[in-house]
NUDO-900560 format. One record per residue: residue in three letters; x, y, z of N, C-alpha, C in turn. Coordinates in pm, whole numbers, plus 50000, padded with zeros to 5 digits. Layout:
<atoms>
{atom "ALA",{X,Y,Z},{X,Y,Z},{X,Y,Z}}
...
</atoms>
This chain:
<atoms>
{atom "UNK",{79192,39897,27736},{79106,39841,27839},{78994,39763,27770}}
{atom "UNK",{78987,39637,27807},{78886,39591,27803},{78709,39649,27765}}
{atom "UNK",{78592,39602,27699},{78516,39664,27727},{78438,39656,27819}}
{atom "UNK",{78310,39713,27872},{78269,39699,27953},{78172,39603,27982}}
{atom "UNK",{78151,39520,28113},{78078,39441,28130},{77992,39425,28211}}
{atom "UNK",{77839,39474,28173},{77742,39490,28257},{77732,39567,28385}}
{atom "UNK",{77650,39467,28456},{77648,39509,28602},{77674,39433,28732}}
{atom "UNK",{77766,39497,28850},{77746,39432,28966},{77684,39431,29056}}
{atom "UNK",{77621,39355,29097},{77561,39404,29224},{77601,39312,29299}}
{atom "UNK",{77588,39416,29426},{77698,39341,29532},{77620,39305,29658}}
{atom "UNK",{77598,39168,29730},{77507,39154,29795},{77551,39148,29922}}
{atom "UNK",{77487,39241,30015},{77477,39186,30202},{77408,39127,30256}}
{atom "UNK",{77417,39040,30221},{77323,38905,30301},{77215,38908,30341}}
{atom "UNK",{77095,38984,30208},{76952,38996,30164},{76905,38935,30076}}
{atom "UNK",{76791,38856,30034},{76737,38815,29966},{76743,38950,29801}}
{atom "UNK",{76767,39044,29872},{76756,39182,29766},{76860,39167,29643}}
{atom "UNK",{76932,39100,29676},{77034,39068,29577},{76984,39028,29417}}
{atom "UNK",{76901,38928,29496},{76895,38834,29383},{76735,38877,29315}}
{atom "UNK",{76673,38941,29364},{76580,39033,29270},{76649,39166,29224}}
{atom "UNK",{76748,39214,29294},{76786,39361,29167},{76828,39293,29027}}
{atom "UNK",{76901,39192,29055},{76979,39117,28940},{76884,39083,28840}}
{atom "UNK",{76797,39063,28875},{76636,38974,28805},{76621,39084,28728}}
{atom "UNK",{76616,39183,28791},{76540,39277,28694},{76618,39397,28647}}
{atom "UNK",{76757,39351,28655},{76839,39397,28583},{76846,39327,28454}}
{atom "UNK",{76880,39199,28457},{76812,39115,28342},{76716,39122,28281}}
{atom "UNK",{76634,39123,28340},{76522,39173,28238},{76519,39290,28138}}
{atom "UNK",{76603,39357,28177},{76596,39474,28075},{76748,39438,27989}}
{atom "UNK",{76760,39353,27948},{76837,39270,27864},{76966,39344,27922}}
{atom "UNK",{77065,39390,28087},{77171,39406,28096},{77246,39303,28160}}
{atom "UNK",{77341,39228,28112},{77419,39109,28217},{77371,39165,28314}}
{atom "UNK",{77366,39134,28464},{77408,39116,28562},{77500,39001,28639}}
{atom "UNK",{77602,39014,28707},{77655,38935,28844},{77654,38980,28959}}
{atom "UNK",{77627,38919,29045},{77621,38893,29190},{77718,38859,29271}}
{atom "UNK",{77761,38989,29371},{77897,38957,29385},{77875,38964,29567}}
{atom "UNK",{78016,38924,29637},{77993,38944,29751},{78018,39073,29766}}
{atom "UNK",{77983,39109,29915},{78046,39290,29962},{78215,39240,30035}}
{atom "UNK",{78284,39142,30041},{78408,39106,30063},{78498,39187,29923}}
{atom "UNK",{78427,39176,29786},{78501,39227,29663},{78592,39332,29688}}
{atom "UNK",{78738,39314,29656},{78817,39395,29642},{78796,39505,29512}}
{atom "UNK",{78814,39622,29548},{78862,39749,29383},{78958,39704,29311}}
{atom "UNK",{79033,39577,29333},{79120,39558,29168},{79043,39448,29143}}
{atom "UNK",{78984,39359,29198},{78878,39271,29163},{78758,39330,29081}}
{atom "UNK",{78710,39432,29096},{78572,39519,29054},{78628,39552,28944}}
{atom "UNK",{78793,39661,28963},{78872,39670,28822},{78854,39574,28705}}
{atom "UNK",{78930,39424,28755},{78946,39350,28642},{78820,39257,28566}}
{atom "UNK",{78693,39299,28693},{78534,39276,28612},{78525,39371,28501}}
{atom "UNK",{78540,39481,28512},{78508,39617,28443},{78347,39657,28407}}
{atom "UNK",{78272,39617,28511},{78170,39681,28508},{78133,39820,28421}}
{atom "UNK",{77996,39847,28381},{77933,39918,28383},{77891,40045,28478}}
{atom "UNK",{77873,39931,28604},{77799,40020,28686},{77797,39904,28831}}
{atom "UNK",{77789,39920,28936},{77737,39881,29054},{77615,39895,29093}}
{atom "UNK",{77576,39828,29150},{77443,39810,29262},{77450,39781,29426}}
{atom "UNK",{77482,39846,29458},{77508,39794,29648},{77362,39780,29683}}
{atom "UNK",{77325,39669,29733},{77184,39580,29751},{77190,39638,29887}}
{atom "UNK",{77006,39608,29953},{76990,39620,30022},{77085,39469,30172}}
{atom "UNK",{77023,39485,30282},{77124,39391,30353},{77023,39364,30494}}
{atom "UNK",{77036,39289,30591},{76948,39281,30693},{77017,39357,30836}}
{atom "UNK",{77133,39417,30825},{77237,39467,30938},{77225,39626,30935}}
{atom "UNK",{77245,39678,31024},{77263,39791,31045},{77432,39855,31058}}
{atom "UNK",{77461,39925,30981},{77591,40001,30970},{77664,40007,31052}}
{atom "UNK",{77569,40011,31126},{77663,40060,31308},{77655,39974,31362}}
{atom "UNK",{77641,39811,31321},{77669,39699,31438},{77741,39629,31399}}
{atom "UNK",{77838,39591,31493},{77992,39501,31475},{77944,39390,31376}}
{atom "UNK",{78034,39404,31355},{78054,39312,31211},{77967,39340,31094}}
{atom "UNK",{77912,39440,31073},{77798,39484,30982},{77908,39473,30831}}
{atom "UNK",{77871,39399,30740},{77979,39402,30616},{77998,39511,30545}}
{atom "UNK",{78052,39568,30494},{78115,39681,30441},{78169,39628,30317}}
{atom "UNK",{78231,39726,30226},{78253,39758,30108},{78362,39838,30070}}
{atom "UNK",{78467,39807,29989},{78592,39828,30002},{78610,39952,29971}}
{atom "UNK",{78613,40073,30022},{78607,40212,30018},{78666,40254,29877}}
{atom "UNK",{78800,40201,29833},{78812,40237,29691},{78794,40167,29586}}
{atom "UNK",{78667,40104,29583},{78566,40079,29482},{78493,40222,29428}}
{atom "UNK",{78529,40338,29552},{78415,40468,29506},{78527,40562,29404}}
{atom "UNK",{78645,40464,29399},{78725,40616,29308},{78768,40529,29150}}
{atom "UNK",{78674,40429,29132},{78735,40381,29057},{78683,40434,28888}}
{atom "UNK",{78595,40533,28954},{78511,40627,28833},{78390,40539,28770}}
{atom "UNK",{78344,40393,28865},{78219,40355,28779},{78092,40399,28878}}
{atom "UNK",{77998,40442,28761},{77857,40459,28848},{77812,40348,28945}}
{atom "UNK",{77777,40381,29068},{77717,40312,29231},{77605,40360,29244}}
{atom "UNK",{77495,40291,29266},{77402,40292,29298},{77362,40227,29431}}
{atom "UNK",{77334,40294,29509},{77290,40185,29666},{77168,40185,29714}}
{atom "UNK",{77144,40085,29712},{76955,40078,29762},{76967,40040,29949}}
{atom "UNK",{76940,40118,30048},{76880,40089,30140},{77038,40044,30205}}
{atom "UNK",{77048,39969,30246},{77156,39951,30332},{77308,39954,30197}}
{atom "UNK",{77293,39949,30135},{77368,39977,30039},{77431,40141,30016}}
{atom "UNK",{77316,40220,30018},{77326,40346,30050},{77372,40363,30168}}
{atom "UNK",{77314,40315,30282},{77404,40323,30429},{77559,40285,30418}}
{atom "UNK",{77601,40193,30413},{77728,40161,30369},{77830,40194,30297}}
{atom "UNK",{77768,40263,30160},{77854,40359,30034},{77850,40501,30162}}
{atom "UNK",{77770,40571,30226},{77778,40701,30321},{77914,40679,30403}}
{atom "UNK",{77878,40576,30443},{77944,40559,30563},{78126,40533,30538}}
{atom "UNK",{78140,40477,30399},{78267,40474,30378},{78298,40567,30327}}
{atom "UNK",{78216,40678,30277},{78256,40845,30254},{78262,40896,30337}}
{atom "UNK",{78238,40887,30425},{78224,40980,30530},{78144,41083,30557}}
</atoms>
């Protein structure tokens, strides 16, 4: 396997995106910025580090609220979710 490459963070259509990334950088780790459309063999063949599920302006529970491909959570990399990010990683656990 490949080694590993940085970090993703995955954005829902918040400005939040693009400051976690900032200051993920800053502490000298790649970051990319990905959509929440990303497939788990897509996330696979990045080979992240680690995830970031960003905050988002939608609420979980309203139609069409974007979501996150549920087996992204078994793919054994560390997730981190800030704010609606965390809503969203719950919610596809159940």
């Amino acid at each position: 396997m490949a080694a590993s490459h940085g970090v993703l963070v995955v954005d829902f259509g918040a400005q939040y995106a693009q400051l976690i990334a900032r200051r993920v950088r800053e502490a000298k780790v790649y970051s990319e910025i990905i959509p929440s459309s990303i497939t788990a063999a897509d996330v696979r063949a990045k080979n992240p580090e680690a995830i970031i599920l960003s905050g988002g302006p939608s609420s979980v529970y309203a139609d069409h609220a974007p979501k996150v491909d549920p087996a992204i959570f078994s793919l054994g990399i560390p997730v981190f979710g800030i704010c609606y990010g965390f809503q969203t990683m719950a919610a596809a656990l159940n």
